[in-house]
N, C-alpha and C positions, 0 to 999 in steps of 0.2 A: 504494500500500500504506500503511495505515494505520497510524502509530506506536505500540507498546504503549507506555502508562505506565510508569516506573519504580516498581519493588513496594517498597513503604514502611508500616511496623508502626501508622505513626500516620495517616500520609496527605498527612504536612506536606512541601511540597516541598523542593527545596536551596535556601538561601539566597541571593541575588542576588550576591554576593562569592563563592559557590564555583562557581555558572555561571561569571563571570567569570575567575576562574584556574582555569577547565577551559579556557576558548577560547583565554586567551592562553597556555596552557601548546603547546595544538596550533597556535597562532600562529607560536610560536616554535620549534618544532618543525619546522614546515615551512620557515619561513625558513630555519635552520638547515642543511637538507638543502639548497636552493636553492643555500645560498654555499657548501657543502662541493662539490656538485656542479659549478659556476663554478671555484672551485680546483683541483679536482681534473681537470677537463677542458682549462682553459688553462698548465697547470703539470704534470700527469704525463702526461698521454693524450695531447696531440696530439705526444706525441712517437714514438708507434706509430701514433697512427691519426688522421687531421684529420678522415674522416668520423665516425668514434665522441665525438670532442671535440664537433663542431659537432651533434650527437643529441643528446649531456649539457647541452651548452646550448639547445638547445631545451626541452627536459623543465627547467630552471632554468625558463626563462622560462616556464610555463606556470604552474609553481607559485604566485606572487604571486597571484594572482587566485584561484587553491584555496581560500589560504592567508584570503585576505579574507571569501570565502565560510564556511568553515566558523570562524571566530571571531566571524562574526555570525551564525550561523545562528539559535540560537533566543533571538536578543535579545529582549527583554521593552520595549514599546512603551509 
């Protein structure tokens, strides 16, 4: 599927600085989720549940590599 442009009155695209603190905003974002998820699995949940812990860290771990992908996605070459 093919991506629509962004609709813009002049035509001129985002500046290369506001792609940038778009990626690293969702960069961090995810990382973010990642450690909360890590904390929150090895410190409150595996005290109910070691398989629900060991699941939130799985889902941690998968994130990093998300997380890489979509802050480079439409990096300008």
């Amino acid at each position: 599927m093919a991506r629509r442009p962004l609709f813009s009155i002049s035509g001129v695209r985002r500046s290369q600085g506001d792609r940038l603190r778009r990626r690293q905003r969702w960069y961090f974002a995810l990382m973010g989720v990642c450690l909360a998820l890590i904390l929150l699995a090895w410190n409150l949940v595996r005290m109910w549940s070691t398989e629900a812990a060991v699941a939130m860290s799985v889902v941690a771990a998968v994130i990093p590599p998300i997380a890489v992908v979509v802050a480079n996605w439409g990096e300008d070459h």
